[in-house]
ROTINU-612752 format. One record per residue (C-alpha): chain; residue number from 1; x, y, z. Coordinates in steps of 0.2 Angstrom, whole numbers, m for minus. Layout:
BEGIN
<site><ch>A</ch><i>NUM</i><px>X</px><py>Y</py><pz>Z</pz></site>
...
! end
This chain:
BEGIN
<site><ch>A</ch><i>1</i><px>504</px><py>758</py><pz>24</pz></site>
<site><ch>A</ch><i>2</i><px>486</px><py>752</py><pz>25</pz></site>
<site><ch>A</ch><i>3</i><px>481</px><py>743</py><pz>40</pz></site>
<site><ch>A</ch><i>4</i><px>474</px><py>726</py><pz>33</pz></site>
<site><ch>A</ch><i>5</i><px>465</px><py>715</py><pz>49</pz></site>
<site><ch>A</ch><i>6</i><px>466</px><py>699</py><pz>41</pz></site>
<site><ch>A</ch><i>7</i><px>453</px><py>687</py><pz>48</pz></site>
<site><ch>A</ch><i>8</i><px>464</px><py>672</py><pz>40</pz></site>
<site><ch>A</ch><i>9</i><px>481</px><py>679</py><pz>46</pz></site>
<site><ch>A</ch><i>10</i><px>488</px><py>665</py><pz>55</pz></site>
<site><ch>A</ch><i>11</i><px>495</px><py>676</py><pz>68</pz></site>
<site><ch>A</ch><i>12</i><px>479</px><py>684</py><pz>71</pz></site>
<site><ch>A</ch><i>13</i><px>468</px><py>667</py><pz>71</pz></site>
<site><ch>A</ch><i>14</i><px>472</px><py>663</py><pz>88</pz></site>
<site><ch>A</ch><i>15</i><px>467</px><py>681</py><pz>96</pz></site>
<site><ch>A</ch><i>16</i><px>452</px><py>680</py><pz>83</pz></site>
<site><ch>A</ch><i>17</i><px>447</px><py>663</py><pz>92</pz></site>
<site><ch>A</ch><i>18</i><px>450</px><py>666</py><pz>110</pz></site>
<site><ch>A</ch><i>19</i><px>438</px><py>683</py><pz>106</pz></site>
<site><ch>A</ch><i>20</i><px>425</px><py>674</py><pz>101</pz></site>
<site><ch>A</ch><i>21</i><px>424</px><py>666</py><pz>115</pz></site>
<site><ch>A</ch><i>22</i><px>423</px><py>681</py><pz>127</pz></site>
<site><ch>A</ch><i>23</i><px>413</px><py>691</py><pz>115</pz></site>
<site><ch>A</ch><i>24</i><px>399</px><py>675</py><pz>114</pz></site>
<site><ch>A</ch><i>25</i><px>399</px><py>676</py><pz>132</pz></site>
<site><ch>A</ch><i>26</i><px>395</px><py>695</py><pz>134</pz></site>
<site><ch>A</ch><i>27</i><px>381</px><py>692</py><pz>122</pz></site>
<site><ch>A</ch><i>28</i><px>375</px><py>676</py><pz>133</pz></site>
<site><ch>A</ch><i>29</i><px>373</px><py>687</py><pz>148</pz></site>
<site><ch>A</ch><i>30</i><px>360</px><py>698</py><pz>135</pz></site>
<site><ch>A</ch><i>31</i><px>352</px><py>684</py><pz>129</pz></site>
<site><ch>A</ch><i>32</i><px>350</px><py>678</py><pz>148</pz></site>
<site><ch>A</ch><i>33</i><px>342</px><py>695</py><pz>150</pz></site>
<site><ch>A</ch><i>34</i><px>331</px><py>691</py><pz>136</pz></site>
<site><ch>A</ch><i>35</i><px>326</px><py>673</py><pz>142</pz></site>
<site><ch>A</ch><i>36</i><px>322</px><py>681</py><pz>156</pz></site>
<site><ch>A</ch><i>37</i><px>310</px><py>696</py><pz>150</pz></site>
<site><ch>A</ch><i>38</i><px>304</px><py>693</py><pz>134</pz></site>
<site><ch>A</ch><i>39</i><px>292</px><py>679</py><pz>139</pz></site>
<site><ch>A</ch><i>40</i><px>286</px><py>689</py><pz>153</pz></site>
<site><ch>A</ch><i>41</i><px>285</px><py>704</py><pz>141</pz></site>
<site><ch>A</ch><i>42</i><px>297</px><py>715</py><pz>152</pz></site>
<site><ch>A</ch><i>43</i><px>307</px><py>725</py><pz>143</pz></site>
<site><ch>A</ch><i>44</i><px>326</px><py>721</py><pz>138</pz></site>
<site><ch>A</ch><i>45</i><px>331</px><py>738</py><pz>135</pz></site>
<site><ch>A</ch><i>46</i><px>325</px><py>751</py><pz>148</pz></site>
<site><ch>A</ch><i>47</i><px>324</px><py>741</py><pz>164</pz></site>
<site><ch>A</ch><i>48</i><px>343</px><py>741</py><pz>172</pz></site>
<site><ch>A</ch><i>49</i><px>348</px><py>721</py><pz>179</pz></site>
<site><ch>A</ch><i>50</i><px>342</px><py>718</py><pz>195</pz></site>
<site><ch>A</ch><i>51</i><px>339</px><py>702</py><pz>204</pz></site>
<site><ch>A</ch><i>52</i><px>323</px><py>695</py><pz>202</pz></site>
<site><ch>A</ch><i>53</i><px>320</px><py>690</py><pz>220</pz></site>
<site><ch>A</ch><i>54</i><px>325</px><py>706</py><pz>230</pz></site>
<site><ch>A</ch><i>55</i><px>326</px><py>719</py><pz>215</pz></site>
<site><ch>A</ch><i>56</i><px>345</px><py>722</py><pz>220</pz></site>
<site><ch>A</ch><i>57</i><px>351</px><py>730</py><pz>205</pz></site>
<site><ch>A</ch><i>58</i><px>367</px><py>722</py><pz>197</pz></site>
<site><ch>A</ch><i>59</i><px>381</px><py>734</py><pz>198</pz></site>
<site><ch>A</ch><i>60</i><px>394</px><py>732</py><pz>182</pz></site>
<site><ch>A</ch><i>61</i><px>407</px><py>719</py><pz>194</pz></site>
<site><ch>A</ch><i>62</i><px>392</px><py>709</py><pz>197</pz></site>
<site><ch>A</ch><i>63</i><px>388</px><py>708</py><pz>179</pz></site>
<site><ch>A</ch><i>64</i><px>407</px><py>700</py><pz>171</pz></site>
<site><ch>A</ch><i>65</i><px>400</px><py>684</py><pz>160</pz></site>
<site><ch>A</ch><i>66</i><px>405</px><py>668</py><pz>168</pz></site>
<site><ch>A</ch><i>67</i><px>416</px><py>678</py><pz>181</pz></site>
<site><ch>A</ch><i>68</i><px>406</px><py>684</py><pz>191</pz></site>
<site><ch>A</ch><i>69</i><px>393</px><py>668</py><pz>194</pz></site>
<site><ch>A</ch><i>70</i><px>407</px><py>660</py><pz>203</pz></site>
<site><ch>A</ch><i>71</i><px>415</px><py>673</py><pz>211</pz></site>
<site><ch>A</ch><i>72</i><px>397</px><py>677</py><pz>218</pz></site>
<site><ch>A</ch><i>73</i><px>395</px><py>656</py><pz>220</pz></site>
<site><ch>A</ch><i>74</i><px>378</px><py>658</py><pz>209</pz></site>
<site><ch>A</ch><i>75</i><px>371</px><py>669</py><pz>224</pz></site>
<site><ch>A</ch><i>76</i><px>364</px><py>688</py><pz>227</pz></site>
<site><ch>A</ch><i>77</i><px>375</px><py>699</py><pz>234</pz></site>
<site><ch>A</ch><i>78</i><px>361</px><py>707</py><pz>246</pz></site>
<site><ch>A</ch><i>79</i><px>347</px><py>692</py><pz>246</pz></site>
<site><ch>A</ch><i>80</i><px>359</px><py>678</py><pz>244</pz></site>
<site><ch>A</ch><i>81</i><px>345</px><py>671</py><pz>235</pz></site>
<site><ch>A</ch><i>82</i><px>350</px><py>655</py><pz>222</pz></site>
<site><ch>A</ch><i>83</i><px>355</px><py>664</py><pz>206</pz></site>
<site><ch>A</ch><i>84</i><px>350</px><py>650</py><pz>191</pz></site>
<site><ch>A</ch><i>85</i><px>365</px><py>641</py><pz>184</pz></site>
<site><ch>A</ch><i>86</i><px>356</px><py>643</py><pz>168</pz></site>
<site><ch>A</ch><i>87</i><px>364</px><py>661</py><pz>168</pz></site>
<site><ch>A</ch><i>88</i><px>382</px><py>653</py><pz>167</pz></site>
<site><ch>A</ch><i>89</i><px>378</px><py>641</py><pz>155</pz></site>
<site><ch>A</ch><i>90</i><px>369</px><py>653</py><pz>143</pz></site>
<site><ch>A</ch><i>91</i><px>384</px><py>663</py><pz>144</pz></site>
<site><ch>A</ch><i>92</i><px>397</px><py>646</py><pz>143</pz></site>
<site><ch>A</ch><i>93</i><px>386</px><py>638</py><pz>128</pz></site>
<site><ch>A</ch><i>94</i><px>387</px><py>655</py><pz>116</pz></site>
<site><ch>A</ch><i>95</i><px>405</px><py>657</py><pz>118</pz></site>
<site><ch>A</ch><i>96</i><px>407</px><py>641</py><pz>113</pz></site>
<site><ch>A</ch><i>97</i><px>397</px><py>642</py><pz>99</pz></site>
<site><ch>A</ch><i>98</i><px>403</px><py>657</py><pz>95</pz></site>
<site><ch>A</ch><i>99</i><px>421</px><py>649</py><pz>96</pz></site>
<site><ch>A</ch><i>100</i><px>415</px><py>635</py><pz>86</pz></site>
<site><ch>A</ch><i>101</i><px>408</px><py>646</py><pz>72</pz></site>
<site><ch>A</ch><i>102</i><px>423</px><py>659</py><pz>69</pz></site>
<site><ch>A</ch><i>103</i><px>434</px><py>641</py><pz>70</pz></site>
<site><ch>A</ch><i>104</i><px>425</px><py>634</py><pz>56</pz></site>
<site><ch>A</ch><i>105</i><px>425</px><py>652</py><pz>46</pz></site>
<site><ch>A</ch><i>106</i><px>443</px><py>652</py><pz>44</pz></site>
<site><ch>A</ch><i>107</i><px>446</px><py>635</py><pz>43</pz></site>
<site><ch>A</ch><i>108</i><px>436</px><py>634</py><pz>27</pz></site>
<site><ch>A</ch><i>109</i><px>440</px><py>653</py><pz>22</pz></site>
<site><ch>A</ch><i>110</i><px>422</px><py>659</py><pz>21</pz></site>
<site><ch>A</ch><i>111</i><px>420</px><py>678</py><pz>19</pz></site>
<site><ch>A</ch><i>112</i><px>422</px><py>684</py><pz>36</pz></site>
<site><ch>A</ch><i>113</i><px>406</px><py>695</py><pz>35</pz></site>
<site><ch>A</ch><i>114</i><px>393</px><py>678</py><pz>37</pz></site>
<site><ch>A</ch><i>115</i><px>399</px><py>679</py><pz>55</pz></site>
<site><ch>A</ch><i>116</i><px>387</px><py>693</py><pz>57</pz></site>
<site><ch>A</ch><i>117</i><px>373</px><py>682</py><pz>50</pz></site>
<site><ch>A</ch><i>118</i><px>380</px><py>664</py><pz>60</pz></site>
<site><ch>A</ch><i>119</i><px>379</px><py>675</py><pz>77</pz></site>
<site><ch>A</ch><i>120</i><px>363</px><py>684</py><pz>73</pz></site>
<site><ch>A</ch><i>121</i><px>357</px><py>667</py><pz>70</pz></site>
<site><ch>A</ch><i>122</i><px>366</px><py>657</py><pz>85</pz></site>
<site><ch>A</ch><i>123</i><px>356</px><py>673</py><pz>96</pz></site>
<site><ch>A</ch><i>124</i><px>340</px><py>665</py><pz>91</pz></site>
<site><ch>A</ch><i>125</i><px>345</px><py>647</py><pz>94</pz></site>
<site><ch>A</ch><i>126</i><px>351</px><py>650</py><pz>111</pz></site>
<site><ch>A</ch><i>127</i><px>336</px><py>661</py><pz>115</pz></site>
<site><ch>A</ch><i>128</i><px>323</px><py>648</py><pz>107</pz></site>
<site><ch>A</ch><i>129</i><px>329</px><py>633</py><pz>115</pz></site>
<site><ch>A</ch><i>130</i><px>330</px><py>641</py><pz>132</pz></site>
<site><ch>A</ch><i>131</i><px>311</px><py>649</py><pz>132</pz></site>
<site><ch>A</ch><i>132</i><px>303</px><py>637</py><pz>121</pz></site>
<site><ch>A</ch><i>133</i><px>309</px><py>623</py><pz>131</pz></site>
<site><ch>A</ch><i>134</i><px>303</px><py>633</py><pz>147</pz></site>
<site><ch>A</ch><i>135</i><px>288</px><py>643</py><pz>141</pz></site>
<site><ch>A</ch><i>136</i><px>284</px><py>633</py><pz>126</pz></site>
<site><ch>A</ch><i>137</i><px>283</px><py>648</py><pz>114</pz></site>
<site><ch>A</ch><i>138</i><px>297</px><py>655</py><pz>100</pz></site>
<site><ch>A</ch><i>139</i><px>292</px><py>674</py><pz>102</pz></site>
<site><ch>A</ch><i>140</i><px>290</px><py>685</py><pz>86</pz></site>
<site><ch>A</ch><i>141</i><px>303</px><py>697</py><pz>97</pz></site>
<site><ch>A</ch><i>142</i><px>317</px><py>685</py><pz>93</pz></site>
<site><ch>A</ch><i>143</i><px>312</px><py>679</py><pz>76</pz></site>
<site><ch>A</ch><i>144</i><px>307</px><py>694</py><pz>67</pz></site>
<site><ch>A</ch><i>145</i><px>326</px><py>703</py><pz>69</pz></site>
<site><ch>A</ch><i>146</i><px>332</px><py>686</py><pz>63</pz></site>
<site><ch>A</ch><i>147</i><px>321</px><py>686</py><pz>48</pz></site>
<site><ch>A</ch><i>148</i><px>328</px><py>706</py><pz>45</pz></site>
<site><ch>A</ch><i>149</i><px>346</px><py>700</py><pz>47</pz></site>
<site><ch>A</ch><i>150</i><px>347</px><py>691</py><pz>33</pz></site>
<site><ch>A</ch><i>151</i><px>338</px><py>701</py><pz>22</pz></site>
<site><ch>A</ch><i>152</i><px>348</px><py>716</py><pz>26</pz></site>
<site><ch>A</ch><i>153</i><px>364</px><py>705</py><pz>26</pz></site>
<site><ch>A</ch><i>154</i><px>360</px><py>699</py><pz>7</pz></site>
<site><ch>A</ch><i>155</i><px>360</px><py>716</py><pz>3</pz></site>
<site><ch>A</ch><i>156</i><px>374</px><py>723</py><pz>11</pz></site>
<site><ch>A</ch><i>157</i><px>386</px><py>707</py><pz>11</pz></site>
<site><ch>A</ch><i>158</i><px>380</px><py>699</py><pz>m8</pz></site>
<site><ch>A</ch><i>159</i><px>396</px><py>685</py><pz>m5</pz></site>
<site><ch>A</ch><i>160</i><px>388</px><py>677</py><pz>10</pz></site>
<site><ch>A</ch><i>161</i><px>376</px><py>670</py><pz>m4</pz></site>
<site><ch>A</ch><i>162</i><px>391</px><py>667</py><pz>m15</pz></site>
<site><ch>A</ch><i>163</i><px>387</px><py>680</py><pz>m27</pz></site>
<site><ch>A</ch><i>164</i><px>392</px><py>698</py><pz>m32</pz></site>
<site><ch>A</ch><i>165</i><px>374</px><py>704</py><pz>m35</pz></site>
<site><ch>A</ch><i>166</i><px>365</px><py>714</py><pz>m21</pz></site>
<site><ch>A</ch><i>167</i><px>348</px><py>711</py><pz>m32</pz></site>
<site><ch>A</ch><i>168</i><px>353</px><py>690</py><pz>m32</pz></site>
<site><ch>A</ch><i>169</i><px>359</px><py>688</py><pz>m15</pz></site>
<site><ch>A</ch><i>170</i><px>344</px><py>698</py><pz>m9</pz></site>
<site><ch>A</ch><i>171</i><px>331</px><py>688</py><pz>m22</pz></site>
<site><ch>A</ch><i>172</i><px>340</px><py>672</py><pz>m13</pz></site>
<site><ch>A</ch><i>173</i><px>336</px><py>677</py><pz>5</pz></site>
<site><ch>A</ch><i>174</i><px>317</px><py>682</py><pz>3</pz></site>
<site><ch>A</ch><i>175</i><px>316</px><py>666</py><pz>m7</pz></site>
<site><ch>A</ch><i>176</i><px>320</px><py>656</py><pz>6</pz></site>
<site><ch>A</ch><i>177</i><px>309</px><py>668</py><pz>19</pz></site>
<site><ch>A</ch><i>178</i><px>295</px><py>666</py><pz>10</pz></site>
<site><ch>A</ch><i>179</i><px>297</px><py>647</py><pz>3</pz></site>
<site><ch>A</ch><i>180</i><px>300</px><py>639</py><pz>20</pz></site>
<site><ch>A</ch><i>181</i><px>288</px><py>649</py><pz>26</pz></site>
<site><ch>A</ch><i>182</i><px>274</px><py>643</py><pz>12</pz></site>
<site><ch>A</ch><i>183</i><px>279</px><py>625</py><pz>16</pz></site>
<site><ch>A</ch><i>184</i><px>280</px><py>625</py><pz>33</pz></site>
<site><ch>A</ch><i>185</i><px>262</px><py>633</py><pz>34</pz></site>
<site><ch>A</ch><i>186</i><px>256</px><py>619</py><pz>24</pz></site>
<site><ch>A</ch><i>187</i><px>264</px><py>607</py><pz>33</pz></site>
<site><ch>A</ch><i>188</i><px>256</px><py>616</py><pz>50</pz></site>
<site><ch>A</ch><i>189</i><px>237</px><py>615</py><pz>41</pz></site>
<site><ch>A</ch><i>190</i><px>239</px><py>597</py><pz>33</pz></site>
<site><ch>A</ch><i>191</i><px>247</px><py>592</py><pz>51</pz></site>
<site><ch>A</ch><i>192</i><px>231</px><py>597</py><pz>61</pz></site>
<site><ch>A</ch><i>193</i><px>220</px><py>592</py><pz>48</pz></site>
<site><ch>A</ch><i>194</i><px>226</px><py>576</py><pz>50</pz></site>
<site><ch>A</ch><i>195</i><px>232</px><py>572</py><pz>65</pz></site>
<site><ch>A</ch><i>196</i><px>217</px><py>582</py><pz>75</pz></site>
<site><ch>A</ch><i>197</i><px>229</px><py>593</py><pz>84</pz></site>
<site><ch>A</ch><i>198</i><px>243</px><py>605</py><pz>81</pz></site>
<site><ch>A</ch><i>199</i><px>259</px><py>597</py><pz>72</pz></site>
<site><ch>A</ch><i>200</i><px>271</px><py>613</py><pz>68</pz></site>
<site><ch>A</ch><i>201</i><px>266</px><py>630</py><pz>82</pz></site>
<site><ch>A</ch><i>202</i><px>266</px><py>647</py><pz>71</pz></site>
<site><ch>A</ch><i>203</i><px>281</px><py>651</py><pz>82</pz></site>
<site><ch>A</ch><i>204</i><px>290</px><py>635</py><pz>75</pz></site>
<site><ch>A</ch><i>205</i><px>285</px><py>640</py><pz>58</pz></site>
<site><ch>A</ch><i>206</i><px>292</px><py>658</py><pz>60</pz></site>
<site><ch>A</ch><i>207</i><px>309</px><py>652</py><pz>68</pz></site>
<site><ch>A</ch><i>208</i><px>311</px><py>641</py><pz>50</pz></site>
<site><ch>A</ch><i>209</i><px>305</px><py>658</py><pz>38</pz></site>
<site><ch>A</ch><i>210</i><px>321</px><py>666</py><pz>48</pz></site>
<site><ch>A</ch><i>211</i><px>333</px><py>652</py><pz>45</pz></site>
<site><ch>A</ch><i>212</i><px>328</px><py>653</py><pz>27</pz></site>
<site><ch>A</ch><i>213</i><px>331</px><py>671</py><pz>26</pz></site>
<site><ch>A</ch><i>214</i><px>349</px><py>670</py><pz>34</pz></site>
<site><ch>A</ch><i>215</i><px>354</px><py>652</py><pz>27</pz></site>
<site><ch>A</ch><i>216</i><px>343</px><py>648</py><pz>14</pz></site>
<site><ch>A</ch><i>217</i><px>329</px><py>634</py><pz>9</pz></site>
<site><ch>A</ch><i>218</i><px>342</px><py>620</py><pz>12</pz></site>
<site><ch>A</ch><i>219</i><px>345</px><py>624</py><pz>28</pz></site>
<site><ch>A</ch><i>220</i><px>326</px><py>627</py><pz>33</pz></site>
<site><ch>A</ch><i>221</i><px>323</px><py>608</py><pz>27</pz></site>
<site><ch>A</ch><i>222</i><px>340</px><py>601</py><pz>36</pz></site>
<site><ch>A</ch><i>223</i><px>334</px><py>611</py><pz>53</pz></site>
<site><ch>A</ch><i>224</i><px>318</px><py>602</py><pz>50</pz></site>
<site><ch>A</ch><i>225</i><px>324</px><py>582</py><pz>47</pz></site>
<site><ch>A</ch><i>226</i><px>337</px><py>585</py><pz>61</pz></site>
<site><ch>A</ch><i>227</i><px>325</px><py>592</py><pz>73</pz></site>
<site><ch>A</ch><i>228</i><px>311</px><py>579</py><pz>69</pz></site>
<site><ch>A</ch><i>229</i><px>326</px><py>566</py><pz>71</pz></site>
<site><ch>A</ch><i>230</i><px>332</px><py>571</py><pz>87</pz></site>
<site><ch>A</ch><i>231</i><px>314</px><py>575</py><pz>95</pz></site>
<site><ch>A</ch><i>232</i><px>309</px><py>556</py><pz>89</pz></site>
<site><ch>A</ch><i>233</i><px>324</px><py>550</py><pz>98</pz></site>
<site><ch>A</ch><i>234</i><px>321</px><py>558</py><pz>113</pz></site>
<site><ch>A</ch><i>235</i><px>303</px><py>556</py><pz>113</pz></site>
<site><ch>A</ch><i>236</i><px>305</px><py>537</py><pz>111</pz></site>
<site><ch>A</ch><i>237</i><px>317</px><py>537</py><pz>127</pz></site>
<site><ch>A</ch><i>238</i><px>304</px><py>545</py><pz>136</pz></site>
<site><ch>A</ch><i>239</i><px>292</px><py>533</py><pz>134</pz></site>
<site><ch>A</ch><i>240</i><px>305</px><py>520</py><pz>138</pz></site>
<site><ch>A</ch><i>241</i><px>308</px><py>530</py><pz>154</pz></site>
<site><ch>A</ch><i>242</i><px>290</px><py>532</py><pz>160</pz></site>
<site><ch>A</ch><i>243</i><px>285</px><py>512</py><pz>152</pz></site>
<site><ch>A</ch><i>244</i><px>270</px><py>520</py><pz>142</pz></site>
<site><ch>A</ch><i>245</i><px>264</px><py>533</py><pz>131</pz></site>
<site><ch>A</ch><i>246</i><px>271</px><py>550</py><pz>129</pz></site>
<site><ch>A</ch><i>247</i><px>255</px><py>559</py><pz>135</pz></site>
<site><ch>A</ch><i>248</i><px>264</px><py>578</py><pz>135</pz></site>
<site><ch>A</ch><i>249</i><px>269</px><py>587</py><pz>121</pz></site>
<site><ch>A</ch><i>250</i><px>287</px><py>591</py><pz>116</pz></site>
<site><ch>A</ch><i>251</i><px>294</px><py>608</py><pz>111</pz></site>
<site><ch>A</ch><i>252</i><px>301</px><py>607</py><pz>96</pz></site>
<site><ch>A</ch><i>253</i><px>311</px><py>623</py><pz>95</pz></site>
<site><ch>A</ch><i>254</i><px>326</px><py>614</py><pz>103</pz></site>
<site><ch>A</ch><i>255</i><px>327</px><py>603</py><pz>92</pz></site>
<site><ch>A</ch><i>256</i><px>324</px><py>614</py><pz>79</pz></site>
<site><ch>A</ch><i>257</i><px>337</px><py>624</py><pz>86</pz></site>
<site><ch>A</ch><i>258</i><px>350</px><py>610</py><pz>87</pz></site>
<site><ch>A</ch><i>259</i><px>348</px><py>607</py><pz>66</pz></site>
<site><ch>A</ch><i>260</i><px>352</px><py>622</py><pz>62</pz></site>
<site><ch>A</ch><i>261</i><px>367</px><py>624</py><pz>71</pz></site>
<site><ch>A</ch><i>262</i><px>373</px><py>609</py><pz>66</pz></site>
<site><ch>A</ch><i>263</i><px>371</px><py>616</py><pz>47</pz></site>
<site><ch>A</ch><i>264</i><px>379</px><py>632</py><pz>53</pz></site>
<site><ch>A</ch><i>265</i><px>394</px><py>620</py><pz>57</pz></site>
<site><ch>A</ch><i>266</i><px>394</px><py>606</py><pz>44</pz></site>
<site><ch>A</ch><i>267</i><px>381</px><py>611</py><pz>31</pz></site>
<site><ch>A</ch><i>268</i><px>393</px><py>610</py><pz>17</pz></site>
<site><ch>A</ch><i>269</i><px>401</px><py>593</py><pz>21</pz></site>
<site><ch>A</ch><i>270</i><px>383</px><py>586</py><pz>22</pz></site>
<site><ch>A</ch><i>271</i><px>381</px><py>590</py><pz>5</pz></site>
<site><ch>A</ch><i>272</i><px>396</px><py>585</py><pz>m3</pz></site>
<site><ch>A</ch><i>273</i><px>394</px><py>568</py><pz>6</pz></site>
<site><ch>A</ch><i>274</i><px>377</px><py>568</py><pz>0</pz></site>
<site><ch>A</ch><i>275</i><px>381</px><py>571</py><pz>m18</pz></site>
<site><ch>A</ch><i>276</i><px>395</px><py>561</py><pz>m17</pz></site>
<site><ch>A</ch><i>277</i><px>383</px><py>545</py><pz>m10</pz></site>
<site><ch>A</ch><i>278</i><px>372</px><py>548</py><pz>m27</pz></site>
<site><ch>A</ch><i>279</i><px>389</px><py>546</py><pz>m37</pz></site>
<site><ch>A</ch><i>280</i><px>393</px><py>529</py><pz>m29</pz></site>
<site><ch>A</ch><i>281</i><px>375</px><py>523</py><pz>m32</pz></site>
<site><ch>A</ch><i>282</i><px>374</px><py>529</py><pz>m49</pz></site>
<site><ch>A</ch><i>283</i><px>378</px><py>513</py><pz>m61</pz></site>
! end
């Protein structure tokens, strides 16, 4: 008999579920390495994990995601130096996300191989709000893979694109590569030109070319409207705070970030309740 692991078995969706979770939050603890390195352009493959105070290198018990962060209490073992708490809640916040995504995948029955492409992409959003909210930059190291994902992943995996053609499903994810990254550019010139200074960074403009090549054009424009929402919310609260005007900039990769998970999530319900809003108006 043929062994058949079934990501929709109901048996099997629980175990599927609570892996998710632990496998998100070994990936966190990579991404936290790469939060850490890539902006300082360390490298995230050859350099053992050490800490970055005293140079103690890790060893494997002192590297369990989650665990080990409070067995430690958020210290060095030899320094007792403050270990971040950003390092727990990287590795908390992608399982979760991961959770969340495999949960909505077999809720809606999706073809289980656009995991691959939602936790390629959940990497990049993790990585980008963290560094572009500290640093200010959405580094090519993070974006470039992404925008290979999902070309390689159209070609591979043609139903993630809902189709059966290799050639369509990959014509779909360069279309939405090179589309949102056309537009965005454009918007990025016409923004200076207007407004004197920069309105979309290159690194904003390369994050939204890699959503378009794993998700698609829609998802580009909905990361974009969310994000713009969001950063004018909390840009206006701000202001409110500080009783004047917002003299800093805001990065926008969060909230960037924050869009497209969101249409990772709930992408298709927007749609239908989008479609279905034109219905109701229609006379």
């Amino acid at each position: 008999m043929t062994l058949c692991y079934n990501l929709f078995d109901p048996e099997l969706l629980p175990l599927w579920r609570i892996m998710s979770f632990v496998f998100g939050a070994c990936i966190g603890s990579f991404l936290n390495v790469c939060i850490w390195r890539i902006p300082r352009g360390e490298s995230i493959v050859t350099e053992p994990s050490h800490c970055p105070k005293c140079g103690h290198g890790i060893r494997w018990y002192e590297n369990i995601p989650l665990i080990s962060w409070l067995a430690l209490r958020g210290k060095c073992s030899k320094c007792y130096g403050a270990v971040s708490s950003r390092y727990f809640l990287v590795e908390l916040l992608t399982g979760i996300l991961f959770y969340l995504l495999v949960l909505k995948v077999t809720l809606y029955q999706q073809p289980p191989a656009i995991l691959i492409v939602y936790f390629g992409m959940t990497m990049l959003i993790v990585t980008t709000i963290f560094i572009d909210a500290e640093h200010g930059i959405i580094p090519d190291k993070t974006t470039y893979p992404a925008m290979l994902l999902g070309v390689v992943t159209a070609v591979i995996f043609p139903e993630i694109w809902s189709t059966a053609s290799r050639l369509e499903a990959l014509w779909y994810s360069l279309a939405g590569l090179s589309l949102s990254a056309a537009a965005l550019t454009l918007v990025a010139y016409v923004g200076k030109l207007i407004f004197k200074m920069e309105a979309l960074g290159w690194g904003d403009v390369k994050y939204l070319a890699a959503v378009g090549a794993c998700l698609g054009l829609g998802a580009t424009f909905f990361a974009v409207f969310a994000g713009s929402l969001f950063g004018s919310v909390v840009g206006i609260g701000l202001m409110f705070i500080r009783k004047k005007g917002l003299k800093t900039s805001i990065a926008f990769g969060p909230y960037l970030a924050v869009g497209t998970f969101i249409w990772m999530l709930c992408g298709e319900r927007f749609i239908h309740y989008y479609l279905n809003l034109f219905q109701y108006l229609d006379p």
